[in-house]
C-alpha positions as CSV (number, residue, x, y, z in Angstrom):
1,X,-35.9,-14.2,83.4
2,X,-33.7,-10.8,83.6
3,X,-36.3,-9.3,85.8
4,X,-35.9,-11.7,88.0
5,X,-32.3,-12.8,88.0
6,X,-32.1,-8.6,89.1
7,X,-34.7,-9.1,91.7
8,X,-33.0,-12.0,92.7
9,X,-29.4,-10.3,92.5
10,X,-30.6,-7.0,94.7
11,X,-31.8,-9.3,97.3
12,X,-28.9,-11.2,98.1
13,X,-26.5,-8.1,97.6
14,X,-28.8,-5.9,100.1
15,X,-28.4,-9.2,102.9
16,X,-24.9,-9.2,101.4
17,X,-24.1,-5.8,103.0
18,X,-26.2,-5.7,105.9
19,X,-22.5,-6.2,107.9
20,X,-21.6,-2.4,107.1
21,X,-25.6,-1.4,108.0
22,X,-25.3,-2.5,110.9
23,X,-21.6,-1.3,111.9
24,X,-23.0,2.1,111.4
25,X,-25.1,1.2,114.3
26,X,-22.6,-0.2,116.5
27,X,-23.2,2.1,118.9
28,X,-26.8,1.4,119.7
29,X,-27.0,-1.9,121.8
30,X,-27.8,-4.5,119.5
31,X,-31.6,-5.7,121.7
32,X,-32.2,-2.0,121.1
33,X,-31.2,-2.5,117.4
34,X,-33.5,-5.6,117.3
35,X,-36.3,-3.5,118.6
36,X,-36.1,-1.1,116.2
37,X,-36.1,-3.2,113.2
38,X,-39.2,-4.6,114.6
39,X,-41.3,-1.4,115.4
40,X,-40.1,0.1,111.9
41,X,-40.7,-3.1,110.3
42,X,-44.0,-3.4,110.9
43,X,-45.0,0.3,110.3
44,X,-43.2,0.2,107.1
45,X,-45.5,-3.2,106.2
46,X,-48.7,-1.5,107.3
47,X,-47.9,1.6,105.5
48,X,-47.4,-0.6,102.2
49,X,-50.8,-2.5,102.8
50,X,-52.4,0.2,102.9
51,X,-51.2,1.5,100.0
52,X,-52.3,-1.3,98.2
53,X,-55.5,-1.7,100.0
54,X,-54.4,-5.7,100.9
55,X,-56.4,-5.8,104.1
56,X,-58.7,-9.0,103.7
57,X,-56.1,-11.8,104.7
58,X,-55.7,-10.0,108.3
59,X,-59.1,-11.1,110.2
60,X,-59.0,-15.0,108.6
61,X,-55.0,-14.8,109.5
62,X,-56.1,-13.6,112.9
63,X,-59.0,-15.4,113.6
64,X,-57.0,-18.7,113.2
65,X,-55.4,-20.0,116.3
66,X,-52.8,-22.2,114.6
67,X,-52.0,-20.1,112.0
68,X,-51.5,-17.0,115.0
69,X,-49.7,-19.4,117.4
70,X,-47.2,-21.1,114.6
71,X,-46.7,-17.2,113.2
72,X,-45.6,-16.0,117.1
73,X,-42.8,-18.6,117.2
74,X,-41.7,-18.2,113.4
75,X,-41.5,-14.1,115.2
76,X,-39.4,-15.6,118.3
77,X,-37.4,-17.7,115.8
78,X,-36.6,-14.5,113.4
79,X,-35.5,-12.4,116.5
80,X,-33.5,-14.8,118.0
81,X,-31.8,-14.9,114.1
82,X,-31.8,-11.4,113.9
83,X,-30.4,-9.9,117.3
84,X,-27.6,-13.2,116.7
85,X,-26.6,-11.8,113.4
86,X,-26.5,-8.0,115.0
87,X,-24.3,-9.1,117.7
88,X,-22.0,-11.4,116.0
89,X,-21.9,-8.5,113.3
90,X,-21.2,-5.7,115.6
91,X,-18.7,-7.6,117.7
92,X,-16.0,-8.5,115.8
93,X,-17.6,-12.0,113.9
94,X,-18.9,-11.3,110.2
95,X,-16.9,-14.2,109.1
96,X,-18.2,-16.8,111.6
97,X,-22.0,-15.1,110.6
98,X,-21.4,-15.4,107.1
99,X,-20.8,-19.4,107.6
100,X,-24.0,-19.2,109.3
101,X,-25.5,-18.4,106.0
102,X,-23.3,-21.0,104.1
103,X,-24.2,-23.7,105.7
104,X,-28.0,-22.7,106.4
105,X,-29.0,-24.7,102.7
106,X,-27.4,-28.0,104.2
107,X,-29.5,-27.4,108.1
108,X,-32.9,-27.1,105.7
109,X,-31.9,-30.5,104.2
110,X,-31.2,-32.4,107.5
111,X,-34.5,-30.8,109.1
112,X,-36.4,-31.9,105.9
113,X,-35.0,-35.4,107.1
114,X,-35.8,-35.3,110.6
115,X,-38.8,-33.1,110.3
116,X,-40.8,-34.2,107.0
117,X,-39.1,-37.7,106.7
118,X,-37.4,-36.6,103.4
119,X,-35.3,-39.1,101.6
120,X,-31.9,-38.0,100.3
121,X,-29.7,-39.0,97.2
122,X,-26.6,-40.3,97.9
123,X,-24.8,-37.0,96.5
124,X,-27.3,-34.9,99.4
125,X,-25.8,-37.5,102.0
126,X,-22.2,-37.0,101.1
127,X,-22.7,-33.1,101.2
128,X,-24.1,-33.2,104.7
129,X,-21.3,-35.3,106.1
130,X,-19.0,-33.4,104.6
131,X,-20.5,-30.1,105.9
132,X,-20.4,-32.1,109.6
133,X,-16.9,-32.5,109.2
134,X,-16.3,-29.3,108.1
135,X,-18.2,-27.9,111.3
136,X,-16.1,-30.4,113.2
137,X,-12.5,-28.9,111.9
138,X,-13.8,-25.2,113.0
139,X,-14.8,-26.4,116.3
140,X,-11.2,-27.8,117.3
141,X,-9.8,-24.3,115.5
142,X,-12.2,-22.0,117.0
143,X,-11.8,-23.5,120.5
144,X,-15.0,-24.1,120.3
145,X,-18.4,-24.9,118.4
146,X,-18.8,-22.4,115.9
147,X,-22.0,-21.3,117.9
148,X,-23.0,-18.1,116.1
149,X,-22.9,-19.4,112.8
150,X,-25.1,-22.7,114.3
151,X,-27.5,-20.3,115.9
152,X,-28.1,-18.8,112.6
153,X,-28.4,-21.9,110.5
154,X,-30.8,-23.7,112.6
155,X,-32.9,-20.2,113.7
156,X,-33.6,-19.6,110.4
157,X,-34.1,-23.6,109.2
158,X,-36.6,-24.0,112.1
159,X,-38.2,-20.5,111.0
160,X,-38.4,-21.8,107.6
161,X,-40.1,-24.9,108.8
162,X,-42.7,-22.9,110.8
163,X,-43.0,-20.8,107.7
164,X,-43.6,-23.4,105.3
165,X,-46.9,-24.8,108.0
166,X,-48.1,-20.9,107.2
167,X,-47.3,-20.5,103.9
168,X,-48.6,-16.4,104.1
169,X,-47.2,-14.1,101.0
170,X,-43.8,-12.1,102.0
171,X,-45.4,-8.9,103.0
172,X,-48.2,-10.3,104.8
173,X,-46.1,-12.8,106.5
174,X,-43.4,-10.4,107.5
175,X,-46.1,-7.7,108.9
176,X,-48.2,-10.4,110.9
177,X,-44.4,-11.2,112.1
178,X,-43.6,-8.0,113.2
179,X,-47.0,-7.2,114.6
180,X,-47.1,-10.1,116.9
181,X,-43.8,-8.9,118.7
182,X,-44.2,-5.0,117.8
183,X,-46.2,-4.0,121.1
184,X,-43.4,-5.6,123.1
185,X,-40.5,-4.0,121.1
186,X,-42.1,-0.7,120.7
187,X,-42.6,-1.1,125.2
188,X,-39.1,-2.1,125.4
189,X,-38.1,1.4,123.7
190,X,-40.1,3.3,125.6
191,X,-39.1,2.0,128.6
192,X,-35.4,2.7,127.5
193,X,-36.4,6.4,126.5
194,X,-38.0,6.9,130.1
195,X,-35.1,5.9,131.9
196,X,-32.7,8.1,129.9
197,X,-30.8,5.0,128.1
198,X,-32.7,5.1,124.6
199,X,-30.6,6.2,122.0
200,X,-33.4,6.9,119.8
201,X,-33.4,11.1,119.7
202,X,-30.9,11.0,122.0
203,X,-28.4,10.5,119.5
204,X,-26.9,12.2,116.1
205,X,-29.7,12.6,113.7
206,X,-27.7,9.8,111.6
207,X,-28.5,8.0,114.1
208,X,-31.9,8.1,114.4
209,X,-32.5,7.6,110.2
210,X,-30.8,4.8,110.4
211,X,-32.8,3.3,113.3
212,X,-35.4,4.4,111.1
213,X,-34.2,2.9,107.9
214,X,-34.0,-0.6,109.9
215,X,-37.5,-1.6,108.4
216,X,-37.5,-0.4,105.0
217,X,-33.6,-2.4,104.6
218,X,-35.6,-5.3,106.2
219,X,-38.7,-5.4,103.8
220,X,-37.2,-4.0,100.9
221,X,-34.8,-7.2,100.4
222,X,-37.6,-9.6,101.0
223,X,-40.5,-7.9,98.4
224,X,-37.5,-8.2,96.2
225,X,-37.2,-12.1,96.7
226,X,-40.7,-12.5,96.9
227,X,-40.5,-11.2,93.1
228,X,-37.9,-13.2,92.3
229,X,-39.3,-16.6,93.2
230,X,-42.1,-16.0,91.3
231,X,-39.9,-14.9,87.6
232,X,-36.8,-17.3,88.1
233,X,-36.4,-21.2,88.7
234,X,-36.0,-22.4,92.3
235,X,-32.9,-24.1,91.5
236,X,-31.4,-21.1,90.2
237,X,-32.3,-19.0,93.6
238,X,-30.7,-21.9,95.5
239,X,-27.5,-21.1,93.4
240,X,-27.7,-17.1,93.7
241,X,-28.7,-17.4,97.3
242,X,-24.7,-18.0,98.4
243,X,-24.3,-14.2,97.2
244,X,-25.2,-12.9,100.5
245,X,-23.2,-15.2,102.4
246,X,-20.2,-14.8,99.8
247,X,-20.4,-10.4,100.5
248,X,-20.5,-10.9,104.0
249,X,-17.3,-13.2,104.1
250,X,-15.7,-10.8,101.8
251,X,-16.6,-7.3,103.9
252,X,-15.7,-9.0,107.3
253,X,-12.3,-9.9,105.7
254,X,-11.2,-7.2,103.5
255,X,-13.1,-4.1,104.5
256,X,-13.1,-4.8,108.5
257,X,-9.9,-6.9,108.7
258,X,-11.1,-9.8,110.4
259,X,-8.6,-12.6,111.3
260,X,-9.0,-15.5,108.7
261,X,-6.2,-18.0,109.4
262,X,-4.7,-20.9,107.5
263,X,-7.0,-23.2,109.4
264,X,-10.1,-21.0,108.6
265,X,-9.3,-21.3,105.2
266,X,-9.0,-25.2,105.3
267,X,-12.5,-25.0,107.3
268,X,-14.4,-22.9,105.3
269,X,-13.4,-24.7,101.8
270,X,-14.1,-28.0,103.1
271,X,-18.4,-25.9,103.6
272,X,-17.7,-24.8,100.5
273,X,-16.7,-28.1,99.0
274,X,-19.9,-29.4,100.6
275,X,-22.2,-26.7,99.0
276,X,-20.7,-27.0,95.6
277,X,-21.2,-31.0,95.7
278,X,-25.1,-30.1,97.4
279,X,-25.3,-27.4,94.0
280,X,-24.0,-29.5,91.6
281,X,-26.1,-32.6,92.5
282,X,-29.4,-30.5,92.4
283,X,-28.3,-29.1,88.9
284,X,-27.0,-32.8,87.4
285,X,-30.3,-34.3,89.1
286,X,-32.7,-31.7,87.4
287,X,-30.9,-32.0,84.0
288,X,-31.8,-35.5,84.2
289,X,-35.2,-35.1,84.6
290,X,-36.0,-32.4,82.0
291,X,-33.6,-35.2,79.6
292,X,-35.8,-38.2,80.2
293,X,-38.7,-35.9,80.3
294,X,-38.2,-34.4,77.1
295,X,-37.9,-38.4,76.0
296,X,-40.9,-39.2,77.0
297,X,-43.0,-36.5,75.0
């Protein structure tokens, strides 16, 4: 159970920080960013299955259309998640991307509705309204839908959906991921290095190990939750997932300054309202269970 609450715990604080990662990169366009993380990615996933000799999923993996077809648009899904999140981070939102993250465990419970024709309990139900009128209240403060935030949530509920239809290990999902898309990342690159506008080894040699870091600080993170899940109770992970979210709110407003008004405040706390009610309903629910189970024997 401590080996995988610390699993668990380095996860969450490594998403947690991506925010200052990726302001170190802020001068690198963010598509170029995106790019990167997928070339390195992927080498850094090959390099680790061949440590360990896992080679025999690859030719049933490949060799199945669904399974290659339903893993290329999980790939477009995370890319379209990924270069939102690089953006939003690098231009001045880490607060609106963090409520991306909040309110990403209440998008996976309305798509389990309208996807796998889930039922929810009357506590779920009042969460997800709530969470609605929560997005509602941001969306007359911002201006404007919070549209980052709701490109991440549903990106990476969709992504989880496609992933779920898969259902590959971490590493082997994440390279088959990254080697769909790597041949047209690694050909954008080069076509930015011929025309003189790559900032790969045209840069500082910070830089350039920072580009390179991009796909060990996007595997290493997801090994370590892949370890978790396996030590730790689900319910517990859906508890210690709002760390990430939680040290991205935090950098974007006390490290990078970010403007977080009265009216924010009201918006956020009626998510995180919803989210404690969603947390507390799961917990209450399971308690239950294990109660009128332990009756039964």
């Amino acid at each position: 159970m401590r080996k995988g609450i610390f699993y668990a715990f380095c996860a969450y604080a490594l998403w947690g920080f991506f925010p200052i990662y990726w302001k170190w990169l802020d001068g690198v366009p963010p598509i170029e960013i995106l790019s990167h993380r997928m070339v390195w990615a992927f080498m850094f996933c090959v390099g680790l299955l061949a440590v360990t000799r896992n080679w025999s999923w690859v030719s049933a993996a490949l060799h199945n259309r669904n399974t290659v077809v339903t893993v290329f648009f999980a790939a477009v899904l995370l890319s379209i998640n990924w270069f939102t999140y690089i953006w939003g981070v690098n231009s001045g939102f880490i607060v609106e991307t963090s409520l991306g993250y909040f309110i990403n465990p209440l998008v996976n419970v309305v798509l389990g509705v309208l996807i796998f024709k889930e039922r929810l309990r009357p506590g779920q139900w009042a969460a997800v309204v709530l969470a609605a009128l929560g997005v509602l209240f941001l969306t007359a403060v911002y201006g404007r839908p919070p549209w980052i935030a709701l490109t991440l949530a549903f990106s990476f509920g969709f992504y989880g959906v496609l992933k779920k239809k898969v259902q590959l290990p971490a590493l082997e999902g994440l390279s088959l991921e990254t080697g769909l898309l790597f041949v047209f990342a690694l050909s954008f690159l080069l076509w930015r290095a011929v025309n003189g506008n790559g900032s790969f080894g045209h840069s500082d040699v910070t830089t350039d190990l920072l580009l390179i870091g991009t796909g060990i600080i996007t595997a290493v993170p997801l090994l370590s939750f892949a370890a978790a899940a396996h030590l730790i109770p689900l319910s517990l992970m859906g508890i210690m997932q709002y760390i990430a979210p939680t040290f991205q709110f935090m950098i974007g407003v006390f490290i990078f300054d970010e403007p977080f008004s009265p009216q924010l405040l009201v918006g956020f706390s009626i998510i995180w309202t919803a989210l404690a009610l969603y947390t507390l309903e799961g917990v209450v629910r399971r308690r239950r269970k294990m109660a009128l189970g332990a009756s039964a024997d």
